[in-house]
C-alpha positions in Angstrom: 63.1 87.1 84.4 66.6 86.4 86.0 70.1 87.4 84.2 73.1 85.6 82.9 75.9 87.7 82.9 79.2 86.1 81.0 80.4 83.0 82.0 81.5 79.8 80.2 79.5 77.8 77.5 81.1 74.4 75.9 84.7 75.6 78.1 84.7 79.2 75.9 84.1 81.8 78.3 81.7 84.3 77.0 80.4 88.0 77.3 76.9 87.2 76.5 74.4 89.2 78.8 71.3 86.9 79.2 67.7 87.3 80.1 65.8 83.9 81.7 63.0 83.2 81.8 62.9 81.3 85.2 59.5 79.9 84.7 60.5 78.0 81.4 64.0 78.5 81.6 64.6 79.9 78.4 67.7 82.6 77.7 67.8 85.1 75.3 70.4 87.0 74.5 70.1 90.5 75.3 73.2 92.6 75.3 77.0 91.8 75.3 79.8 92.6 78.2 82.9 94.3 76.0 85.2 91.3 77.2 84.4 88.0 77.7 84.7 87.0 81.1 83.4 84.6 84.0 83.5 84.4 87.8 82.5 88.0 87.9 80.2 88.8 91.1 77.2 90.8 90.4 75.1 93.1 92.3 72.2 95.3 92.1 72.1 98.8 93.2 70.2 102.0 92.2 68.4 99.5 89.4 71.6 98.9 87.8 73.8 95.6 87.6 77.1 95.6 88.6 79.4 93.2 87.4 82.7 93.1 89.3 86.0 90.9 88.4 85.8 88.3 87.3 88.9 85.7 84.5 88.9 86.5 81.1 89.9 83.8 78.5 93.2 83.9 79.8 91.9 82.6 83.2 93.6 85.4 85.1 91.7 87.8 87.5 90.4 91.1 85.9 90.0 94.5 87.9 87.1 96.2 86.0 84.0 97.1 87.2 80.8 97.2 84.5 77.2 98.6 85.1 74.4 96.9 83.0 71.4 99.3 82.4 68.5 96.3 82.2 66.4 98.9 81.0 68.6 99.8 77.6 70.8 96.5 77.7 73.4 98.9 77.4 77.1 98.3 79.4 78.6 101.2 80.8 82.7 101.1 82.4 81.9 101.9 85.8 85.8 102.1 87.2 87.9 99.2 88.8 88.6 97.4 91.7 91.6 97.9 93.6 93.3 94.6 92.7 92.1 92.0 90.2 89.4 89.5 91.7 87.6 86.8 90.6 84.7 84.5 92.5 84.4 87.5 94.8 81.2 87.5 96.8 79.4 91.2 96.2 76.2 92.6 98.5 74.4 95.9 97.8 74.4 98.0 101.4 72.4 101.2 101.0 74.2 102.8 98.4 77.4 101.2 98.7 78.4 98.3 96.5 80.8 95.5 99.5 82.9 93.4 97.4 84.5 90.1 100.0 87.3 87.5 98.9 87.9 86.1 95.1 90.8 84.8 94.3 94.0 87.3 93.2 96.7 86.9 90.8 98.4 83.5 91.4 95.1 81.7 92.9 95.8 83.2 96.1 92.5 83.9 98.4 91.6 87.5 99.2 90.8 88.1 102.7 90.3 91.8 101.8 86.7 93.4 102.2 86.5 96.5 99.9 83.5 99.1 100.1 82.5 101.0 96.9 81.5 104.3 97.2 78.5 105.3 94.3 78.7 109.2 93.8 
């Protein structure tokens, strides 16, 4: 099974949290983000997801950070970035979560690397 995490479906963006199947590619639906969102980056660390960023509906870049238990299908605030991103690039480095780029307010390109510390 892979994961869908938000997005955009017939130009709505959606909070949907989706399981598929990558053998048949079938989704299900299995859980739901609080906000809708897209261009989020995701990452997996300590068995959680991470779900970083990302535009809401209103297109503009969001700062929160979300954890998605796969086991429960329950989401979780986690904290917030530093500055809104979205179409950031995210990597899992021990136990440290390295967000890269995204866009910023305005459209502008982030150059900024920022390490997340899990306690």
């Amino acid at each position: 099974m892979d994961s869908g995490l938000g997005g955009e479906s017939g130009g709505v963006v959606t909070s949907n949290i989706q399981a598929i199947n990558v053998r048949t590619g079938q989704a299900e639906v299995v859980g739901q983000l609080p906000v809708a969102s897209e261009g989020m980056a995701a990452v997996i660390s300590g068995g959680k997801i991470y779900l970083l960023g990302g535009s809401g509906s209103s297109g503009n870049p969001q700062s929160a950070i979300w954890q998605f238990d796969p086991t429960t299908a329950m989401v979780y605030s986690a904290g917030s970035l530093p500055l809104p991103l979205a179409y950031a690039g995210a990597a899992s480095v021990g136990s440290d979560i390295l967000v890269v780029g995204g866009k910023t307010t305005g459209g502008s390109n982030s150059s900024r690397a920022i390490v997340l510390r899990q306690r």
